[in-house]
GUTI-317393 format. One record per residue (C-alpha): x, y, z. Coordinates in steps of 0.2 Angstrom, whole numbers, plus 5000, padded with zeros to 4 digits. Layout:
<rs>
XYZ
...
</rs>
This chain:
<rs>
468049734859
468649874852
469049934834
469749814821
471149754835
471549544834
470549474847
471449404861
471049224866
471749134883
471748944887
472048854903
472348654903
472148534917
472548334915
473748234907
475048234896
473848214881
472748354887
474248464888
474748404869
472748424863
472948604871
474748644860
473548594844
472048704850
473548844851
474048834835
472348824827
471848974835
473549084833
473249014814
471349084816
472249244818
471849254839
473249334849
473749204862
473849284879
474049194897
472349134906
472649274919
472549424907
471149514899
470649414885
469049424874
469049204873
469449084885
469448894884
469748784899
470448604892
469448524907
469748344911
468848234923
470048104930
469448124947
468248204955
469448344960
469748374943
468048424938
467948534953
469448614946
468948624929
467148704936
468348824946
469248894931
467748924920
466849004933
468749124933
468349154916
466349184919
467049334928
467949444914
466349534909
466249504887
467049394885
466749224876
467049054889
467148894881
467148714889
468348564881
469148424884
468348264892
467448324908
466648434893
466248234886
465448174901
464648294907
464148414893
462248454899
462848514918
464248634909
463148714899
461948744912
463348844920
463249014920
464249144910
464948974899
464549014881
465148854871
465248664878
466148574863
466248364865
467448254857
466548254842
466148434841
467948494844
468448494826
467048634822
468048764835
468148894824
466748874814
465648874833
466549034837
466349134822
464549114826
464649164843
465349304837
464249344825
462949334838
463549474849
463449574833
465549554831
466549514816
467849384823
469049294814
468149174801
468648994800
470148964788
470448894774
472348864777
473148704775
473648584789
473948684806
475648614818
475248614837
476148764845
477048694862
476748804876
478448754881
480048824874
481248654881
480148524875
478548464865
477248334866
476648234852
474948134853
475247954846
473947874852
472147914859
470747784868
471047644876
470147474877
470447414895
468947424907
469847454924
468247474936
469047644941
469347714924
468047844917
469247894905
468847774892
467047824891
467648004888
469047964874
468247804865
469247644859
470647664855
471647724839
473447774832
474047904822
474747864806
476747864810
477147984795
475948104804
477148094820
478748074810
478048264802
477648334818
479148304825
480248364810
479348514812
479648524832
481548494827
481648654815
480648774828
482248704840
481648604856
482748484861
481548354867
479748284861
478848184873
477748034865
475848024871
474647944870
473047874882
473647714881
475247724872
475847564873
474447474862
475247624848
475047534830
475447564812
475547444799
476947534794
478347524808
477247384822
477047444837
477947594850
479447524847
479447544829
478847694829
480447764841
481647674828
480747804814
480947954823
482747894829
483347874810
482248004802
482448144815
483948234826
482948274840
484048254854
483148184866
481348084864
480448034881
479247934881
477347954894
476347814904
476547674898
475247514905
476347364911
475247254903
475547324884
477447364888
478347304871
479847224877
480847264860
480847454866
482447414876
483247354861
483447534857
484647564873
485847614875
485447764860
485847924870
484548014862
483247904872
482847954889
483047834902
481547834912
479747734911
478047774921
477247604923
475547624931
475647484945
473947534954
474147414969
475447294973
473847184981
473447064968
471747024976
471547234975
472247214957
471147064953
469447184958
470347334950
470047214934
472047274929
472747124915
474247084925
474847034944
476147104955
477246954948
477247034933
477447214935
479147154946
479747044932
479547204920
480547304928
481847194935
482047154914
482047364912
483547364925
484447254919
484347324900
484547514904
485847564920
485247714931
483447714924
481947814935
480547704934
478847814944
477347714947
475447784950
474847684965
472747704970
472447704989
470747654997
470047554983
468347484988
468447344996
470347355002
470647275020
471947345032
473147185025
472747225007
473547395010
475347345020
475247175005
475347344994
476447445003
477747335007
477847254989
477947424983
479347474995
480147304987
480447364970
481947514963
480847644960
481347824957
479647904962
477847874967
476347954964
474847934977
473147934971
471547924985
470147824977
469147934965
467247894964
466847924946
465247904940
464847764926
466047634931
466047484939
466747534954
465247644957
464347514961
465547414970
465347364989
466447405002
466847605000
467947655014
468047805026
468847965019
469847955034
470447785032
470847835016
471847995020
472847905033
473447765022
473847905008
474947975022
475947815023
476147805006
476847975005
478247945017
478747805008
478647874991
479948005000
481047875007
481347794988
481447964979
482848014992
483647844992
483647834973
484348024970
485648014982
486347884972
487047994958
487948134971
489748144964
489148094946
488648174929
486848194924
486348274905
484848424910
483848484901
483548664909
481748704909
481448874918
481948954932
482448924952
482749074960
484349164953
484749014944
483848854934
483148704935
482848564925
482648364921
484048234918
483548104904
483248004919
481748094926
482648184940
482148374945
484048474945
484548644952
485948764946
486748894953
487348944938
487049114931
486949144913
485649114898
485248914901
483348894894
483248734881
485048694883
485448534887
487048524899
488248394907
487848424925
488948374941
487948334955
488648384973
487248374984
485348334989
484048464994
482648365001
482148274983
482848394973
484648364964
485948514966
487248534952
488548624944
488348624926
490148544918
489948574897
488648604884
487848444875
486648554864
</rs>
């Protein structure tokens, strides 16, 4: 460090939705710390990793990047997030990482670093005194807004819920302000989140769908979408808001396995009766909706006809996407200790098999809408032109030359380019 220069600080993020949002808030703490923000491949004299531990292929990641950091000779490598809340004492036995910060220890950021400044003899910025700090989205078309955070289920796969805690809801004035402040700095779309979003409570608007009636009346936020939502907590009065423009028309329901018996071991609070009736009631209320599923494959203890009962109950449902997850041991749960763990092999191959179907509907869904209109939000660029999400979850390309960042667009769809929409954009919508 050089002079009296503003330190430059970095921060990489891996995980969910609700990392990503946790990450927009570290952002604006430390810009408001007086940090410059740079991108996690440039020179920086701070870097954070906002680790998560989902799977085990997470932590490898998260090790990966903070060894990255490690590297840059000086400077200051701190570990977050919640692989940073299980597994705290591995981290900092890594080398080259300066700082391992928990849940609980999170809100002392800046305090922790001005003394790790002050240890290598530096004066960094010293923790402020300001008033309240606004997250600063990494992305210019859209924002996410933590609702919610914890979650009281125990599925036997789930090491989430020892890293987060129980779970808990942000008071809906402290969303309603967030995203009236996400409205001035212009995006056009805020994205609800939350660990377990659908158990959201307030005692002053209920539940989720309560809170989307506030931010509807109070707000002119053009489009709100809404994270995973567990079909088990899914508050059927959420419909009742269709067919309001400014909601997005797509749901990710995590389904997990359409075996009940794999279901039943999974200890999930529902059955493949249940998850069909949910979204048969979802098709009927809102036309054209994308509903995406999260499916787990090679579960222990889940025979050659639990997969095709899954597979082909699956491949029974009008779903727009699917997301294929191989079994993940995490350590701590109940599934740990389970018996029956199956061959990585076994595993990959029926992974494989869910892929091609996953394909099959996404193709089958999209074509659907060739020769129609679709409202995109355009969120970077493809090439020489743009691309960008309808209101129904759908990834759109566009020729079209011009400025189209953050605008939202009535698009013609003419064609399909594997599961990727192709459009020509018809007239402005914001």
């Amino acid at each position: 460090m050089s002079g009296n220069r503003p330190l430059r600080a970095a921060l990489a993020t891996l995980g969910c939705r609700v990392n990503f949002s946790e990450s927009d808030r570290l952002r604006g703490r430390l810009q408001a710390a007086g940090y410059v923000l740079v991108d996690f491949e440039e020179e920086a004299d701070l870097y954070i990793v906002n680790t998560c531990t989902v799977t085990h292929v997470a932590d490898r990641k998260s090790r990966q990047l903070l060894r990255r950091a490690a590297r840059r000779d000086g400077a200051l490598v701190v570990a977050v997030g919640c692989y940073a809340d299980v597994a705290a004492p591995l981290l900092r036995q890594m080398e080259g990482v300066d700082l391992v910060l928990t849940r609980e220890e999170e809100p002392f950021l800046e305090s922790r670093l001005a003394a790790a400044w002050r240890e290598r003899g530096w004066e960094g910025p010293a923790p402020s005194a300001a008033g309240k700090v606004f997250p600063l989205p990494a992305h210019p078309a859209r924002a996410l807004i933590q609702v919610q955070d914890g979650c009281d289920n125990r599925c036997a796969y789930c090491i989430v819920r020892l890293a987060r805690g129980p779970g808990r809801s942000r008071p809906a004035q402290e969303v309603l302000e967030e995203v009236r402040q996400v409205e001035r700095a212009g995006r056009p779309e805020v994205i609800l989140t939350g660990i377990n979003l659908g158990a959201y409570r307030d005692p002053q608007v209920g539940n989720l769908a309560g809170l989307a009636r506030l931010l509807l009346e109070e707000t002119g936020v053009p489009r709100i979408r809404f994270s995973s939502i567990e079909p088990q907590d899914f508050p059927l009065e959420l419909l009742d808001l269709w067919p309001n423009p400014r909601l997005c028309r797509h749901f990710h329901l995590p389904l997990q396995s359409g075996c009940d018996r794999t279901l039943e071991r999974m200890g999930r609070r529902y059955r493949f009766a249940d998850f069909r009736a949910l979204v048969e009631e979802i098709h009927r209320r809102i036309p054209d909706v994308g509903l995406t599923t999260d499916l787990i494959v090679g579960f222990p203890g889940e025979t050659e006809e639990d997969f095709v009962e899954s597979r082909e109950a699956v491949a029974s449902l009008p779903l727009s996407d699917l997301h294929i997850f191989p079994f993940s041991l995490r350590p701590g749960t109940e599934a740990e200790r389970m018996e029956g763990h199956l061959p990585p092999a076994l595993i990959r191959r029926r992974c494989e098999e869910m892929q091609l179907l996953a394909r099959r509907m996404a193709r089958a869904f999209r074509e659907a809408f060739i020769g129609r209109e679709l409202v995109v939000l355009w969120d970077g660029r493809a090439g020489n032109g743009w691309s960008g999400l309808s209101d129904n979850y759908l990834r759109v390309t566009t020729a079209a030359s011009g400025e189209w960042l953050a605008r939202l667009t009535r698009t013609r769809i003419t064609a399909l380019a594997d599961t990727t929409l192709v459009g020509q954009i018809a007239d402005i919508v914001v």
